[in-house]
C-alpha positions as CSV (number, residue, x, y, z in Angstrom):
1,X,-22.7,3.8,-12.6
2,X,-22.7,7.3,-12.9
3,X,-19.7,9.3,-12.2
4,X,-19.5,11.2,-9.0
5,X,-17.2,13.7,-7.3
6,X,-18.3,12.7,-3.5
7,X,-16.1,9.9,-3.2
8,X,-13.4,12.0,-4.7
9,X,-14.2,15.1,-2.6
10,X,-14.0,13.2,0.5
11,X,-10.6,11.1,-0.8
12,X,-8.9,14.2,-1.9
13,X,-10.7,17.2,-1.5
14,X,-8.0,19.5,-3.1
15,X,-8.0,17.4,-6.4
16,X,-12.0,17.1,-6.3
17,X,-12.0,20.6,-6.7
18,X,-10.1,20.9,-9.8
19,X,-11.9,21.8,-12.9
20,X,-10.7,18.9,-14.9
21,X,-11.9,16.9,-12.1
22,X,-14.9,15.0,-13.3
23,X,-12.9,13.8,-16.9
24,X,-10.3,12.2,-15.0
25,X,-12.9,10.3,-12.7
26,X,-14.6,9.6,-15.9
27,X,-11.3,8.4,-17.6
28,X,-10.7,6.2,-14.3
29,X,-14.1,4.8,-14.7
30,X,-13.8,3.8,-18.5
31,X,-10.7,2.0,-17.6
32,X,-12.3,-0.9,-15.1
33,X,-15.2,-3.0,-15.5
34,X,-17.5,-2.8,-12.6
35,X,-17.9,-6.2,-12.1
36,X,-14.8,-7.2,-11.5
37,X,-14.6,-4.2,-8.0
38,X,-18.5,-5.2,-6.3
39,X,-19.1,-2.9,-3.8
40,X,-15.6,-1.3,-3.4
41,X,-15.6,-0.1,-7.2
42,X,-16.7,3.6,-6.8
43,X,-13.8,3.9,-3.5
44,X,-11.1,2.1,-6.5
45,X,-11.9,4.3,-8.9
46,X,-11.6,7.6,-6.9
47,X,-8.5,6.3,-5.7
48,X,-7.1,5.8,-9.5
49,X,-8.7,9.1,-10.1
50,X,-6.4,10.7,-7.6
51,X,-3.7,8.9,-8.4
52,X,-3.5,9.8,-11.3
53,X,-4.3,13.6,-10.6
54,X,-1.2,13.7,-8.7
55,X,0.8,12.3,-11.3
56,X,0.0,14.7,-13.6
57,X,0.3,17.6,-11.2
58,X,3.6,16.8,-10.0
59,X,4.7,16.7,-13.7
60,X,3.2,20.1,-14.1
61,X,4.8,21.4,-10.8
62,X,7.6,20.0,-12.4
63,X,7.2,21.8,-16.0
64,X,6.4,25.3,-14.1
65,X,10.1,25.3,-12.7
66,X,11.0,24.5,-16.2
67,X,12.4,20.5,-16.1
68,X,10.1,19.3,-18.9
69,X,11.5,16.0,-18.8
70,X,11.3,15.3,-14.9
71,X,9.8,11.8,-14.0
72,X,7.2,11.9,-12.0
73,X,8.1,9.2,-9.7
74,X,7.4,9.7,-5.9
75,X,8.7,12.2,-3.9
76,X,11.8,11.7,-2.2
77,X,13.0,15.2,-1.3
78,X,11.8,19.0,-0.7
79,X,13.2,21.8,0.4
80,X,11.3,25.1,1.8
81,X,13.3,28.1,1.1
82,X,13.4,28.5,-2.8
83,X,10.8,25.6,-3.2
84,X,12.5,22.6,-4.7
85,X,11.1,19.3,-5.0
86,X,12.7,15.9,-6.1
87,X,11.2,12.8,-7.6
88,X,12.6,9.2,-8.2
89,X,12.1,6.1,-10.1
90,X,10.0,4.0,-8.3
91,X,12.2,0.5,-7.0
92,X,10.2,-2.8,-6.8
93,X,11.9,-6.6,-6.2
94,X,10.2,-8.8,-8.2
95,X,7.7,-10.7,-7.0
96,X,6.3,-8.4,-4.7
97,X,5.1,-5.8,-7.1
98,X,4.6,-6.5,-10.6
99,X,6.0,-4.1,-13.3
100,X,2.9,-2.5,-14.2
101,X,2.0,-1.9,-10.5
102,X,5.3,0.0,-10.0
103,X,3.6,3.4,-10.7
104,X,1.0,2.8,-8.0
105,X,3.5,2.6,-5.4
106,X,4.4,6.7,-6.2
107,X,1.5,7.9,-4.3
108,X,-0.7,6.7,-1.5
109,X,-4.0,7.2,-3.5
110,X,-2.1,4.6,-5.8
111,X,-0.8,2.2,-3.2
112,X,-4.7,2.1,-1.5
113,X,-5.7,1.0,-5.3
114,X,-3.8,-1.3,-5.2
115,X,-5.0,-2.8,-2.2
116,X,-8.6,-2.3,-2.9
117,X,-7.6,-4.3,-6.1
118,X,-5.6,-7.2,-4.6
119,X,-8.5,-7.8,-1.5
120,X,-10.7,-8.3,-4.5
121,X,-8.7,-11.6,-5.3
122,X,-7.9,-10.5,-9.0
123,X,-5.6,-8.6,-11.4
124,X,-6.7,-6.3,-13.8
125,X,-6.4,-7.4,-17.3
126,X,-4.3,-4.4,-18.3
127,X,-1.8,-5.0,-15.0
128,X,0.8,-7.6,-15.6
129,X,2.5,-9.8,-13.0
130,X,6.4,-10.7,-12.6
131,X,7.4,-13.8,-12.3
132,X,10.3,-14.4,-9.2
């Protein structure tokens, strides 16, 4: 399949306009077989794309006010005057959200992965599950 910013430019239009754009998609892509998504593969992977693409730019945001070691969890906090932003750990219970899907739940892009994932009926090889 051959990589393409539409899905991307319609998901996230801000992040589809990046420069580094098209390697991330690309680096989504490379990370999924396509047939494990059928027809909801290209929408997936431009979902992970973003993801992702948020992930790193909150840790950049987050590096630009000088806290190199900030997680880049989701945000839970922000403040207008004197920008400041706050991110946490993600929480999960187990058995509702496996370990390795705990850093999908940060963003929206990442939880709509997820749920393109799980109507497809499987888990990706590289995602784990927790056992209740």
């Amino acid at each position: 399949m051959t990589v393409s910013l539409a899905t991307l430019l319609v998901i996230a239009p801000t992040l589809a306009a990046r420069p580094e754009a098209s390697a991330w998609l690309e680096m989504s892509y490379a990370q999924h077989r396509t047939d494990e998504w059928g027809n909801v593969y290209a929408y997936a992977m431009a979902y992970h794309c973003a993801h992702r693409m948020t992930i790193m730019l909150r840790a950049e945001q987050q590096a630009a006010m000088g806290n190199h070691s900030a997680p880049a969890g989701p945000l839970i906090g922000a403040t207008s005057g004197k920008e400041s932003e706050t991110y946490g750990a993600t929480s999960y219970r187990a058995g509702e959200v496996s370990v390795s899907d705990q850093e999908y739940t940060s963003t929206g892009y990442g939880q709509t992965y997820l749920s393109l994932r799980n109507s497809r009926g499987f888990s990706c090889p590289y995602v784990a599950s927790v056992d209740a």
